[in-house]
MIBA-124573 format. One record per residue: residue number from 1; residue in three letters; x, y negated, z of N, C-alpha, C, O, CB in turn. Coordinates in steps of 0.05 Angstrom, whole numbers, plus 32768, in hexadecimal, padded with zeros to 4 digits. Atoms other than C-alpha are relative to their C-alpha. Glycine has a CB too. Layout:
BEGIN
 pos code n_east n_north n_up ca_east ca_north ca_up c_east c_north c_up o_east o_north o_up cb_east cb_north cb_up
 NUM  ala      X       Y    Z       X        Y     Z      X       Y    Z      X       Y    Z       X        Y     Z
...
// end
This chain:
BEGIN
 pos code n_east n_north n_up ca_east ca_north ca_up c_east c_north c_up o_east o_north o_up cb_east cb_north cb_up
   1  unk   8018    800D 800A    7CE5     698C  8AFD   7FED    7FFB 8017   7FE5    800E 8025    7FF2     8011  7FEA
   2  unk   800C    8000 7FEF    7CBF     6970  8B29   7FE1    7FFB 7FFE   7FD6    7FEF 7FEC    800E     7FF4  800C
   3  unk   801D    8006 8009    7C72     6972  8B3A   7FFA    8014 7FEB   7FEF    800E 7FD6    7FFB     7FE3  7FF4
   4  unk   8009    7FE1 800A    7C6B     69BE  8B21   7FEB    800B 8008   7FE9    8012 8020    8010     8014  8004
   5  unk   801A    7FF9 7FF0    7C26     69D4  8B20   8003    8020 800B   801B    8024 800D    7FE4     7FFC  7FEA
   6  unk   7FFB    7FE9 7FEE    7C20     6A1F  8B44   7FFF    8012 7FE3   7FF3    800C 7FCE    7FE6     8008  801C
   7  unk   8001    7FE8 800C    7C2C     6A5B  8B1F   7FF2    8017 8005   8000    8024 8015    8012     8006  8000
   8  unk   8004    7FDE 7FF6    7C04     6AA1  8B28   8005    800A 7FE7   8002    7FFF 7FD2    7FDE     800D  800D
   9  unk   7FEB    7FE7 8019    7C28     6ADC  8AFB   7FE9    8019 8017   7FE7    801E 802E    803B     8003  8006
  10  unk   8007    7FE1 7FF7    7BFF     6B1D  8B00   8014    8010 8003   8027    800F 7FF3    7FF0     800E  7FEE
  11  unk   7FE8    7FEA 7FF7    7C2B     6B51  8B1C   8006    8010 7FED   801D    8017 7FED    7FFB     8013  8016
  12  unk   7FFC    7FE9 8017    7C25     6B80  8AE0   8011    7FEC 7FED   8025    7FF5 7FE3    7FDE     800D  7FF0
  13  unk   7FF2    8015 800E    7C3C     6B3A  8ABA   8027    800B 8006   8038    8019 7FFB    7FF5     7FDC  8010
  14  unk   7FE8    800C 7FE8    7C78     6B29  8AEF   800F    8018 7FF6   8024    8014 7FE9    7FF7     7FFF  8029
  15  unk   7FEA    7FE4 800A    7C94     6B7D  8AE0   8003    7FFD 7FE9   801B    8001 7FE6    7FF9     801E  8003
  16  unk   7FFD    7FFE 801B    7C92     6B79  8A9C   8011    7FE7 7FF9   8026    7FEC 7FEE    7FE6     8002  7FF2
  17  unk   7FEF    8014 7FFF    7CB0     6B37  8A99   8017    7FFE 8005   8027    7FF2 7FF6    7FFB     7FF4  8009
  18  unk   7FE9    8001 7FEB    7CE3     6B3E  8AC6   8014    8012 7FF3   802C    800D 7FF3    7FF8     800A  801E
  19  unk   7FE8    7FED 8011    7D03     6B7C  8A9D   800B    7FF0 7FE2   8021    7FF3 7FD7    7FF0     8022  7FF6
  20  unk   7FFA    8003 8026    7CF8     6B55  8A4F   8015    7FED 8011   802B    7FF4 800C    7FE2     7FEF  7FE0
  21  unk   7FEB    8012 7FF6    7D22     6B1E  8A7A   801D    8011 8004   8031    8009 7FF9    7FF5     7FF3  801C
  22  unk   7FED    7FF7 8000    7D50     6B4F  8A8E   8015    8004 7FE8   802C    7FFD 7FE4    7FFA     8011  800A
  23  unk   7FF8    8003 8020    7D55     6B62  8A41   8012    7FEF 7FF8   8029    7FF4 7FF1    7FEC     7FF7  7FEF
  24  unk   7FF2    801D 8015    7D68     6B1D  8A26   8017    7FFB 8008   8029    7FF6 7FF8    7FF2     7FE0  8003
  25  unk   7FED    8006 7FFE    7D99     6B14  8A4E   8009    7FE5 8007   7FFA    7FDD 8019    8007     8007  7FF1
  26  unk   8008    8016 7FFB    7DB3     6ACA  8A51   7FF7    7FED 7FE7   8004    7FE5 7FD4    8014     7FF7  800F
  27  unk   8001    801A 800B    7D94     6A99  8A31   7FE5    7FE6 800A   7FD4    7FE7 801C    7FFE     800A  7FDF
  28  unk   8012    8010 7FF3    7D6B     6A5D  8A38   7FE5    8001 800F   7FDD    7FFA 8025    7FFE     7FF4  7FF2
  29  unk   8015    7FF6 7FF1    7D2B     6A77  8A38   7FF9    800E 8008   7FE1    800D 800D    7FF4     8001  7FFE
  30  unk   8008    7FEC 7FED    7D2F     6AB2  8A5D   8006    7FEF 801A   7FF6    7FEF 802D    8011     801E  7FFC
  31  unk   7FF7    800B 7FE3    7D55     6A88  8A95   7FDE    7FED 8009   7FD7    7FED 8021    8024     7FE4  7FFA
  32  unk   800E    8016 8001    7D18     6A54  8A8F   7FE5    8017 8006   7FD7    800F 8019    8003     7FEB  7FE1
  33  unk   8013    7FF2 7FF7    7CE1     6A8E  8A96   8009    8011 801D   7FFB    8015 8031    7FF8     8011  7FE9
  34  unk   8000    7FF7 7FDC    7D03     6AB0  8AD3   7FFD    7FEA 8017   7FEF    7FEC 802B    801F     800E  800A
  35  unk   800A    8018 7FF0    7D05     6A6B  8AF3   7FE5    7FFA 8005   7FDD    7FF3 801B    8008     7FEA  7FF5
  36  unk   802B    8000 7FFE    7CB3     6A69  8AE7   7FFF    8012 800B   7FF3    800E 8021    7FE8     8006  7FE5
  37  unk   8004    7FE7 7FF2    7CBA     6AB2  8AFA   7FFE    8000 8027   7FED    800A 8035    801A     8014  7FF4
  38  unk   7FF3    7FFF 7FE5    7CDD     6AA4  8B45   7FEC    7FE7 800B   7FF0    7FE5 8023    8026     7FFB  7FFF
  39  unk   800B    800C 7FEE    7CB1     6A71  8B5B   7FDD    8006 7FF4   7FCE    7FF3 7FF6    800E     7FE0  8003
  40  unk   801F    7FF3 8007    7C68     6A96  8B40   7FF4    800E 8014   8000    8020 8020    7FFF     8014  7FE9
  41  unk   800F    7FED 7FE7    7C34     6AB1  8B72   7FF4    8015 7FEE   7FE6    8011 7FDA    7FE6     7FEE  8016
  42  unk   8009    7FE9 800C    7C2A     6AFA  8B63   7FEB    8005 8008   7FE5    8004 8020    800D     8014  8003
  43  unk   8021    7FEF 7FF9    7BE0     6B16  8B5B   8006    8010 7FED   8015    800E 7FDA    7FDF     7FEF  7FFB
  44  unk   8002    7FE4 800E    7BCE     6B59  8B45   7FE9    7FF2 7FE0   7FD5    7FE4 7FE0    7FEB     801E  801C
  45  unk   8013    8006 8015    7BB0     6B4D  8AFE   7FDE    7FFE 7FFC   7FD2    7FEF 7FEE    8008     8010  7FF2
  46  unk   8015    8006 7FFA    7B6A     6B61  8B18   7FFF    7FF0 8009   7FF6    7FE0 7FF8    7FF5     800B  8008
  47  unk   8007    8015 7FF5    7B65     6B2D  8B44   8007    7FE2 7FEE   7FFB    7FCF 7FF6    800D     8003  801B
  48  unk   7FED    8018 800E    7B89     6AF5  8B18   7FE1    7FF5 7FEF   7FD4    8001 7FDD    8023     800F  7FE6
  49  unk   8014    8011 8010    7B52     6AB7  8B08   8002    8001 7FE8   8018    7FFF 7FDD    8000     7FE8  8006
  50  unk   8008    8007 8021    7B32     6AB2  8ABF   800E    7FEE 7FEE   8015    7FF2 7FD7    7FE6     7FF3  7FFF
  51  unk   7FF2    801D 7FFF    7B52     6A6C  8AC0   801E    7FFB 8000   802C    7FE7 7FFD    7FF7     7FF3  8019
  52  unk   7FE1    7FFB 7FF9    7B92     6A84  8ACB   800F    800D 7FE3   8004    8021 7FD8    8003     8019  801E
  53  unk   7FF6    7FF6 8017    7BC4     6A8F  8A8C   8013    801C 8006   802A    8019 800E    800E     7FE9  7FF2
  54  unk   7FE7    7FEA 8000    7BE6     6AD6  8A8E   8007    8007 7FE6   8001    7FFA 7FD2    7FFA     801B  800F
  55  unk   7FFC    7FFE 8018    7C01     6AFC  8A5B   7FE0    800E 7FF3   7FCC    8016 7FFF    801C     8012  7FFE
  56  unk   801F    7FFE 8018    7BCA     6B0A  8A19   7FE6    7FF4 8009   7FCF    7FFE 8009    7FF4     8021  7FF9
  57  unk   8013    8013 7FFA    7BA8     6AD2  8A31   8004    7FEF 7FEA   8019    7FE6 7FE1    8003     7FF2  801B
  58  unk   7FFF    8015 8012    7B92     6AA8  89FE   7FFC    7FE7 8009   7FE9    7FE5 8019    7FF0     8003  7FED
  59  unk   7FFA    8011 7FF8    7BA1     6A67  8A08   7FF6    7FE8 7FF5   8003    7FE3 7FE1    8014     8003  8000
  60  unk   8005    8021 801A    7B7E     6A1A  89E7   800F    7FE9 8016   8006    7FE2 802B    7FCE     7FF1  7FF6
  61  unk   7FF6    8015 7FF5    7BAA     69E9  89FE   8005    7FE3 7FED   8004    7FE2 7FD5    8018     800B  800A
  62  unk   800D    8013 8012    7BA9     699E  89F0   8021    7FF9 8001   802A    800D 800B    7FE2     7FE8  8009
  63  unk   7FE4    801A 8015    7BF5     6970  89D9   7FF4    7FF2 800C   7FE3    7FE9 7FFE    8005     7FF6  7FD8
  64  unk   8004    801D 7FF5    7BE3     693B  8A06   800C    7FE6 7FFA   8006    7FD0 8001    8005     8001  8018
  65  unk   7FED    801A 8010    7C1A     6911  89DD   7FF2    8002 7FDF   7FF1    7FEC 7FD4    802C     800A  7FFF
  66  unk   800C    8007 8014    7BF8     691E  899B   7FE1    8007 7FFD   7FD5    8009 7FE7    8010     8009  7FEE
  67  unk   8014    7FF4 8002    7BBA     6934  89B0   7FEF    801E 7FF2   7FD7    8023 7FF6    7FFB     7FF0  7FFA
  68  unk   8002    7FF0 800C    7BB8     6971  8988   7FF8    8018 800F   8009    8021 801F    8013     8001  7FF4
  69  unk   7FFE    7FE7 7FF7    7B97     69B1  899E   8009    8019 7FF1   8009    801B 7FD9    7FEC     8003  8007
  70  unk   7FFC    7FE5 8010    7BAD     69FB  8992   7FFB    800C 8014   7FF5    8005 802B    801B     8009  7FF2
  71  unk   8011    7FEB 7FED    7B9B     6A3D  89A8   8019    8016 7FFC   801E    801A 7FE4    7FDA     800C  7FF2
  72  unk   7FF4    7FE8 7FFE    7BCA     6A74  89B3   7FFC    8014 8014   7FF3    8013 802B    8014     7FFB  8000
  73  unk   8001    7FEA 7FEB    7BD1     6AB7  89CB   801A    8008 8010   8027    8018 8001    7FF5     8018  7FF2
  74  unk   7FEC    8000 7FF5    7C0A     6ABC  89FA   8007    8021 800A   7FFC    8030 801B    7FFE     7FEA  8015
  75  unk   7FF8    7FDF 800C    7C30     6B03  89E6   8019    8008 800D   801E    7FFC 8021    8006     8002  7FDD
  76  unk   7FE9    8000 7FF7    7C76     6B21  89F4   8002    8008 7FEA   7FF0    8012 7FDC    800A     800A  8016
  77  unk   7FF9    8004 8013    7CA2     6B1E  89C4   7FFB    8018 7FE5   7FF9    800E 7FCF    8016     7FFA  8008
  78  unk   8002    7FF3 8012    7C9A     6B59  899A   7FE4    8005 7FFA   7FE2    8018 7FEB    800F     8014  8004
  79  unk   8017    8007 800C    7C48     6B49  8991   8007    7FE9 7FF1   7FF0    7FE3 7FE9    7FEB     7FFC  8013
  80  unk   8001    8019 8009    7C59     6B0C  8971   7FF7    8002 7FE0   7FE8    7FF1 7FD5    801C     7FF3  8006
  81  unk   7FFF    7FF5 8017    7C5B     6B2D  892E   7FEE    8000 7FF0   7FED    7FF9 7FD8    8006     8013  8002
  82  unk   8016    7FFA 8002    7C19     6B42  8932   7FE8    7FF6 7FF5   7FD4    8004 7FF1    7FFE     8003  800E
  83  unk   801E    8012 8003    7BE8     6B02  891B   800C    7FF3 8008   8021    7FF5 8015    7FE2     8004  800C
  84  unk   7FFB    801D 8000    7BE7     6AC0  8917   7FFC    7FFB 801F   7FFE    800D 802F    7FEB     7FED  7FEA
  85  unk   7FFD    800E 7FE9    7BE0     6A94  8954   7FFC    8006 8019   7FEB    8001 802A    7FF7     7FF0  7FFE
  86  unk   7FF4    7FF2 7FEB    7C06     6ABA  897F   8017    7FF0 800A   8028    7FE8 7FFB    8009     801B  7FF8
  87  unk   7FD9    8010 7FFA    7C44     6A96  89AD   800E    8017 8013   7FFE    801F 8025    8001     7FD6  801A
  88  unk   7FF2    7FF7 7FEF    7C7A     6AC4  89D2   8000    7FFA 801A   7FF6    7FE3 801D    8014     7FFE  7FF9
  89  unk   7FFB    8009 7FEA    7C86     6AC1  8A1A   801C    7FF8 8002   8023    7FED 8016    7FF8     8011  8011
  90  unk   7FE5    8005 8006    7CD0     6ABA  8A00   8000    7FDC 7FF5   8010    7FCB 7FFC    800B     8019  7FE7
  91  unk   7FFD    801A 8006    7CBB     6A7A  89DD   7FF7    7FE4 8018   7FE5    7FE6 8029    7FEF     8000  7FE6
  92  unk   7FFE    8005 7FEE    7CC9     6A3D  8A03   7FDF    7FF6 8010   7FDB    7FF8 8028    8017     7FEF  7FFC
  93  unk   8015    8007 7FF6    7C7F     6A21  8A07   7FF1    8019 8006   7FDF    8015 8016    7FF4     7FEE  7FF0
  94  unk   8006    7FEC 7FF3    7C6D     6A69  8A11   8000    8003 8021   7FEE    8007 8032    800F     8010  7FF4
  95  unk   7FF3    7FF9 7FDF    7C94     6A6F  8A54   7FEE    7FEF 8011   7FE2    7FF8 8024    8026     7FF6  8007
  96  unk   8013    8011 7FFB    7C6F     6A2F  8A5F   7FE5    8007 8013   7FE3    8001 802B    7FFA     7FF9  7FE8
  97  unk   8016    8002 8006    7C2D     6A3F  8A5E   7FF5    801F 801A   7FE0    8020 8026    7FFE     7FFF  7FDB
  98  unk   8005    7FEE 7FEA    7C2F     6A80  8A8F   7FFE    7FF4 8015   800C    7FE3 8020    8011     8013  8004
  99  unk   8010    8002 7FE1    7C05     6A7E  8ACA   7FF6    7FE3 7FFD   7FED    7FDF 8014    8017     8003  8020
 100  unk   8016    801B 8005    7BE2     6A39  8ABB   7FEA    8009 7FFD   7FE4    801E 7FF1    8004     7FED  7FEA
 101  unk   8015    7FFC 7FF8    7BA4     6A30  8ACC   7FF6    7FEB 7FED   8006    7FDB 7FE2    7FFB     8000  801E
 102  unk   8014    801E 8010    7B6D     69FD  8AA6   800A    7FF9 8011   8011    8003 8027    7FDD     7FF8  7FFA
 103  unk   8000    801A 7FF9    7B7A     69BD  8AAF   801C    7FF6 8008   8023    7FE0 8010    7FEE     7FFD  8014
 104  unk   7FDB    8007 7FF4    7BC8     69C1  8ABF   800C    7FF9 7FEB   8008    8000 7FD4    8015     801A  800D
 105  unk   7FEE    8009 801D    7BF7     699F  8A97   801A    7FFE 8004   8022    7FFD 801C    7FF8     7FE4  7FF3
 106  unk   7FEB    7FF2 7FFB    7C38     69A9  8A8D   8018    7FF0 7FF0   8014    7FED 7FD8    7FFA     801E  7FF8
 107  unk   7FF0    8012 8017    7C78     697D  8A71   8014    801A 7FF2   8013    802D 8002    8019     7FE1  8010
 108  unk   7FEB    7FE8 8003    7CAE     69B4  8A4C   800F    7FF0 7FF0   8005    7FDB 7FE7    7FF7     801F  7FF2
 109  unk   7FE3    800B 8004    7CF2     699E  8A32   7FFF    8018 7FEA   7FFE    8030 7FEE    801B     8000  801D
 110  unk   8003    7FF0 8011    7CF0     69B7  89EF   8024    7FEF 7FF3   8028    7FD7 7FEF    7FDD     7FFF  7FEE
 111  unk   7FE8    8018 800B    7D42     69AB  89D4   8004    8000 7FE4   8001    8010 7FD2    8020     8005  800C
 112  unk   7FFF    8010 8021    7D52     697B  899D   7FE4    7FED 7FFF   7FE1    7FDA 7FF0    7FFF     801A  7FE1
 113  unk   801E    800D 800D    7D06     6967  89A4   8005    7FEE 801E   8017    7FEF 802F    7FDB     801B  7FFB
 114  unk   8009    800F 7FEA    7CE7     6933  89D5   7FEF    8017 8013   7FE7    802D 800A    7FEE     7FE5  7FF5
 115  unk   8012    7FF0 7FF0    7CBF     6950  8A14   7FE0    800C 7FF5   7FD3    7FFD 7FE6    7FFC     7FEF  8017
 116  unk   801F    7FFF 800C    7C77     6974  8A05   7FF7    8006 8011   8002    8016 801F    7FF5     8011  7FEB
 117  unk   8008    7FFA 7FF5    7C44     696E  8A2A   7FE5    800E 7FF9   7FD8    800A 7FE4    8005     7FF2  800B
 118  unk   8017    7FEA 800A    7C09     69A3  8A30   7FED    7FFF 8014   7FF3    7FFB 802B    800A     801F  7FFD
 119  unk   8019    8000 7FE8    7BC6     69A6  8A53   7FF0    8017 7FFD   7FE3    8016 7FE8    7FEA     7FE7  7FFF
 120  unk   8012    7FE8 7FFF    7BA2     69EB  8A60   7FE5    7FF6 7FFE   7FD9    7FEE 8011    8003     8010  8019
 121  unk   8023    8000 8006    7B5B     69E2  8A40   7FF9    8014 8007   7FEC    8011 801B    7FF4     7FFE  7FE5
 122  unk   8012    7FDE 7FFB    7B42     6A2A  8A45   8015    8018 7FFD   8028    8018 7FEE    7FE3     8007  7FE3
 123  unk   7FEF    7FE5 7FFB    7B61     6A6F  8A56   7FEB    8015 7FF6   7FD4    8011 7FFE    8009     8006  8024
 124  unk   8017    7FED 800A    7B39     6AAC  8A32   8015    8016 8002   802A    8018 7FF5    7FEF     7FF9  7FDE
 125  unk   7FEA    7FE6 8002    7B58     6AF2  8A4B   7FF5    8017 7FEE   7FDE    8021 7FEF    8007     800E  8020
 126  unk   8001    7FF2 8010    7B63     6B20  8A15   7FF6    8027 800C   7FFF    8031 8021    801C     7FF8  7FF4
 127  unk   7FFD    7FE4 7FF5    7B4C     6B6E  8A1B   7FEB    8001 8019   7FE9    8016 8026    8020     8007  8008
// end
């Protein structure tokens, strides 16, 4: 894909990640989040901008193809459970959406569907 905006993954993220990946095993979207994973600049979670999506960051992003906004809180998989508009880091616009910053936007290959594209409106970190 080309014309990938930058990634930062908090380090506390990046370990935790890196094992549920181990977990899954193969499939699409674990392969598709270690790929985000391997080219992400690590910061320690204190330091990691406001602006910046990690995990239990809530998320309002806009559908730049249908204009539609939503707001999620970007979880791992076994929060998902928990309350409504929550997305996995397992799901594919999940995987997405780590380490974006406002204002980045993003095409994802959703299959069976056409491309979606997404634009970081606002990042609000949880906790």
């Amino acid at each position: 894909m080309a014309d990938m905006p930058e990634v930062l993954v908090a380090e506390e993220d990046f370990n935790r990640l890196t094992t549920l990946i181990e977990k899954q095993g193969d499939s699409d979207v674990a392969d598709g989040l270690d790929d985000e994973l391997s080219r992400a600049t690590l910061v320690p979670l204190a330091d990691m901008p406001a602006h910046v999506v990690t995990m239990n960051s809530r998320v309002r992003f806009q559908n730049a193809d249908s204009g539609q906004e939503q707001e999620l809180t970007l979880v791992y998989p076994h929060e998902v459970g928990t309350g409504e508009g929550k997305i996995s880091i397992l799901a594919p616009a999940g995987s997405a959406l780590l380490g974006l910053a406002v204002g980045d936007s993003i095409e994802w290959p959703i299959r069976g569907r056409n491309n979606i594209h997404l634009k970081i409106i606002e990042v609000t970190r949880e906790g």
